[in-house]
C-alpha positions as CSV (number, residue, x, y, z in Angstrom):
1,X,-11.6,-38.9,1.7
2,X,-12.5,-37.9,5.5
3,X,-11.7,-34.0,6.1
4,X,-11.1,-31.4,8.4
5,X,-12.4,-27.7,8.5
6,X,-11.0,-24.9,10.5
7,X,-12.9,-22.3,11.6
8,X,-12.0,-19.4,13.1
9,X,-14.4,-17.4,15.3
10,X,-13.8,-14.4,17.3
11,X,-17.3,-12.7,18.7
12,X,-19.5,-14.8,15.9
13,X,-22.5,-15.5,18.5
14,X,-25.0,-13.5,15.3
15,X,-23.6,-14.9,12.4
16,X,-22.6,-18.5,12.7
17,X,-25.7,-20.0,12.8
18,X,-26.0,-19.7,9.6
19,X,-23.0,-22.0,8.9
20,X,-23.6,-24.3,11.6
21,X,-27.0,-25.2,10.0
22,X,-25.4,-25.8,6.1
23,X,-22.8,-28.8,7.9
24,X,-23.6,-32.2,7.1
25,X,-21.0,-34.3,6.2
26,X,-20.9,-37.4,9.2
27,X,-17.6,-38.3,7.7
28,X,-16.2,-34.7,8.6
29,X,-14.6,-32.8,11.1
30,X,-15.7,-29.5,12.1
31,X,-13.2,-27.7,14.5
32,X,-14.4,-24.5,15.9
33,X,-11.6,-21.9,17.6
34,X,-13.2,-20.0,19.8
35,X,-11.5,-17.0,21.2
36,X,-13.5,-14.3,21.9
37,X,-16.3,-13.2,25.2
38,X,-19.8,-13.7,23.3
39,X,-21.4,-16.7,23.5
40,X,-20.3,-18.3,20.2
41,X,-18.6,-21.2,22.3
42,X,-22.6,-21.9,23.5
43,X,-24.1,-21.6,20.1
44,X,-21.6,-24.0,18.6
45,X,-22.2,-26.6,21.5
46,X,-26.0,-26.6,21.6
47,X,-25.9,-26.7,18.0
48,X,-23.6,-30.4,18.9
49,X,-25.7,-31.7,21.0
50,X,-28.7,-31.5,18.6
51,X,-26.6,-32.9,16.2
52,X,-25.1,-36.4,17.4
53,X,-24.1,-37.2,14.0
54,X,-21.8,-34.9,13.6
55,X,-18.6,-34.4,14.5
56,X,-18.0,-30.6,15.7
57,X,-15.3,-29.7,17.8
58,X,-14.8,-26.2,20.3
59,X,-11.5,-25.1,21.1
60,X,-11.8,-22.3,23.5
61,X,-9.1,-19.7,24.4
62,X,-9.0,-17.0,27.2
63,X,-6.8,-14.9,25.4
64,X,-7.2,-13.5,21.6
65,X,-5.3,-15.6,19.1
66,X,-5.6,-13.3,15.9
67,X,-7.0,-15.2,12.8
68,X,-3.7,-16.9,11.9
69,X,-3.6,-18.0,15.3
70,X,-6.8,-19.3,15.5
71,X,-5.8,-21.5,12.2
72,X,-2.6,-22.3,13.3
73,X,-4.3,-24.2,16.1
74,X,-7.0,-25.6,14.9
75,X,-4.4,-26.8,11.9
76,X,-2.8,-29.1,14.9
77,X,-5.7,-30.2,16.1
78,X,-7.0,-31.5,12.8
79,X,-6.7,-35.1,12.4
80,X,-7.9,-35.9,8.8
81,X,-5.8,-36.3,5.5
82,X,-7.2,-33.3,4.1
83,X,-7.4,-29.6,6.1
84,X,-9.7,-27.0,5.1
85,X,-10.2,-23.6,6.8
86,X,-13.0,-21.4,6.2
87,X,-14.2,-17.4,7.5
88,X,-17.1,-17.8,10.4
89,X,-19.0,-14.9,8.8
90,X,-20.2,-17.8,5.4
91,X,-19.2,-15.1,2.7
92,X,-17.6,-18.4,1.3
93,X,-20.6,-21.0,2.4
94,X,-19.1,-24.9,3.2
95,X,-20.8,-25.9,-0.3
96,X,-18.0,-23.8,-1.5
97,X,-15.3,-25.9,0.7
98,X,-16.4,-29.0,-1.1
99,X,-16.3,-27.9,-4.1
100,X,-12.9,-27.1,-3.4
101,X,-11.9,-30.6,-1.9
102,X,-13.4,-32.3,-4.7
103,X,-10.8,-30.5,-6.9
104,X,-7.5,-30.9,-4.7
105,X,-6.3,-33.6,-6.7
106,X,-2.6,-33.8,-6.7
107,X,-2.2,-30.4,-5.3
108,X,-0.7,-29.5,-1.9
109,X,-3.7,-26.4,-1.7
110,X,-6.5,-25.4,-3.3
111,X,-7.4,-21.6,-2.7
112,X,-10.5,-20.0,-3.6
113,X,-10.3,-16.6,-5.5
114,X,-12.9,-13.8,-5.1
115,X,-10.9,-11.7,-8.0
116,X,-10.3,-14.5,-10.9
117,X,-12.3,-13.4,-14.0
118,X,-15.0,-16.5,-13.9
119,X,-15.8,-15.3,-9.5
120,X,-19.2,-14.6,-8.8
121,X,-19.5,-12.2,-6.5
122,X,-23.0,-11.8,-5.4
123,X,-22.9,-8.4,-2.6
124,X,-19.9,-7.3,-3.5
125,X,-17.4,-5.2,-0.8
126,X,-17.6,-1.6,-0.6
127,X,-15.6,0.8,-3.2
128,X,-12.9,1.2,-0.6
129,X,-12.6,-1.9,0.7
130,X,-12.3,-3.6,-3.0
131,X,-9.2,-0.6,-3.8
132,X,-7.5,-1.4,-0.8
133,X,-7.6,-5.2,-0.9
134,X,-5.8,-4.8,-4.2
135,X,-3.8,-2.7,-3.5
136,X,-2.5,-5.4,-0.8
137,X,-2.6,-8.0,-3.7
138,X,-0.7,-5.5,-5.8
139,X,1.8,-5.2,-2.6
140,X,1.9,-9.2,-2.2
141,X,3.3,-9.7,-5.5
142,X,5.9,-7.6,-5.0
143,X,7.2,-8.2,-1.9
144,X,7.3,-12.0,-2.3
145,X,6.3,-13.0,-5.8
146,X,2.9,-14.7,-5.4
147,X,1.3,-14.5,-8.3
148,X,-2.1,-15.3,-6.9
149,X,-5.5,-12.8,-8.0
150,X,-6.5,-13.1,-4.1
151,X,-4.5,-14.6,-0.9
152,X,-7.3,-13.9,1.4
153,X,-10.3,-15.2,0.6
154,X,-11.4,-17.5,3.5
155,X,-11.4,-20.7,1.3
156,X,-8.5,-22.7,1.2
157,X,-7.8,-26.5,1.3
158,X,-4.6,-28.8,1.9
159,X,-3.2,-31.8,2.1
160,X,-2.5,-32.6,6.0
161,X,1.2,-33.7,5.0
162,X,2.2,-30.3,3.2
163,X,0.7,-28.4,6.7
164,X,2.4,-30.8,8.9
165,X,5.5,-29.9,6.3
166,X,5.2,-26.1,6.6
167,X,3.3,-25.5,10.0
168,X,6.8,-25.3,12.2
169,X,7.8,-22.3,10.2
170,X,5.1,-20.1,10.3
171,X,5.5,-16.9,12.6
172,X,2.0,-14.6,11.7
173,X,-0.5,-14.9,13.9
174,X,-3.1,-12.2,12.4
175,X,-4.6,-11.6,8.8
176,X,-2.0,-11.5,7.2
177,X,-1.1,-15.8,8.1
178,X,-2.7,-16.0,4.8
179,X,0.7,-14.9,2.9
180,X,3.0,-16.1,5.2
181,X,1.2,-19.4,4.7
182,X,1.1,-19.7,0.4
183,X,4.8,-18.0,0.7
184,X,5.8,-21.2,2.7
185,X,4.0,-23.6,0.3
186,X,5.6,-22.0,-2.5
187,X,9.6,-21.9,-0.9
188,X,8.8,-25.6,-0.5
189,X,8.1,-26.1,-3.9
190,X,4.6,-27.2,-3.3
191,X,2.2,-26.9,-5.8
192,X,-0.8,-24.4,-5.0
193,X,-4.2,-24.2,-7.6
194,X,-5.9,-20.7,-7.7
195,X,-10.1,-21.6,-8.5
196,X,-12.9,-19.5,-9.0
197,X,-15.4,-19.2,-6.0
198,X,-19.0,-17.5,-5.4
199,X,-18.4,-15.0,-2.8
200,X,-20.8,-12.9,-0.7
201,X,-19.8,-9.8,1.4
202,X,-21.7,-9.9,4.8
203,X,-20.6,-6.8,6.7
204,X,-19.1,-6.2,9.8
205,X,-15.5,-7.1,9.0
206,X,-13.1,-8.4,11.3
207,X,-10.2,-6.3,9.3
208,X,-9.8,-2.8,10.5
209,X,-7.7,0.5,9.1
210,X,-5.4,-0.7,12.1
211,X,-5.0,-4.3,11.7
212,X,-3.8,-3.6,7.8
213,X,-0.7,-1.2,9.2
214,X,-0.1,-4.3,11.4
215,X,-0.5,-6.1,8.6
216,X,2.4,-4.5,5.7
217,X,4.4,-4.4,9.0
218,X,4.6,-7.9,10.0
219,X,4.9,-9.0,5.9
220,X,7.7,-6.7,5.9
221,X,9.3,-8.2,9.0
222,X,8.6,-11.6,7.3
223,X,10.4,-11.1,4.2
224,X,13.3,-9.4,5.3
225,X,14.0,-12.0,7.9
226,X,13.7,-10.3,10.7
227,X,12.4,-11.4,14.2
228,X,12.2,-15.1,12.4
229,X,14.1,-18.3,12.2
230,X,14.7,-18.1,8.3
């Protein structure tokens, strides 16, 4: 089945190559949001045009999306039955994506889990980091009941026709689109399938002390209701 896969990348110009070099599906296609002042937008065209075969897409933006953003755009660009987003950074690498598609199924969304007992994690996070992200999860669960071991790992899969279902409502345009987006899935009665990935940590996260305030504050926001059309 033909597929899409989102990616997100804000300032990637010294890590993407990486994952532009491990695409290779001709029967995929690779859309690119680009929203940042490096040269990431050049990288991912000269890698293109050396690759004819291919089909990789760039949307540029002027102004900073946030990583929900970034999906949320790239989600209505996509054009294939199936819609996969991954992190720019390859701590999940596309061989992890397929994996993933292979195993959709009769699912709505697959996620990959960096927390589920049988994850190899291969360089993990720092000691902080790994307290505070579940701490988060700990936080998810309780505010709105999603009994997933990790909403934001950068690995998720869906069928085009639950997004297209779902993709009006959502409001969150930064890391925390991740939530808003299962929570969605969930309300709709969808059904979502928590896997087992191997996950690297490579450094230089996009998520600051800052951006996790904005975070709790927007997911508050969220599930009380307020500043949305629920």
């Amino acid at each position: 089945m033909r597929y899409s896969i989102v990616i997100p990348a804000y300032n990637e110009e010294k890590r993407i190559g990486k994952l532009l070099q491990s695409l290779s599906d001709p029967q995929a296609e690779f859309i690119f949001v680009c929203d940042g002042t490096d040269r990431t937008t050049e990288v991912i065209q000269e890698f293109s045009s050396g690759h004819p075969d291919l089909t990789v897409r760039c949307l540029k933006y002027s102004q900073r999306l946030g990583k929900g953003g970034g999906v949320y755009e790239g989600f209505r660009a996509a054009t294939a039955p199936l819609i996969g987003f991954m992190d720019a950074d390859n701590s999940t690498e596309y061989s992890e994506m397929i994996r993933l598609i292979d195993r959709i199924g009769n699912y709505a969304c697959i996620i990959g889990s960096r927390h589920m007992p049988e994850s190899t994690i291969e360089i993990h996070q720092p000691l902080t980091r790994r307290i505070q992200s579940r701490m988060f999860n700990l936080i998810i669960r309780l505010l709105f009941g999603l009994q997933f071991y990790d909403t934001q790992c950068g690995a998720k899969v869906f069928r085009k026709d639950a997004i297209d279902r779902i993709l009006p409502g959502l409001r969150a345009k930064g890391f925390e689109f991740d939530v808003e987006l299962l929570w969605h899935l969930r309300r709709a009665g969808l059904q979502v399938l928590e896997v087992p990935v191997v996950w690297n940590d490579t450094g230089d996260s996009r998520l600051q002390t800052s951006d996790a305030f904005s975070m709790f504050s927007t997911l508050l926001r969220l599930r009380l209701g307020i500043g949305t059309n629920d």
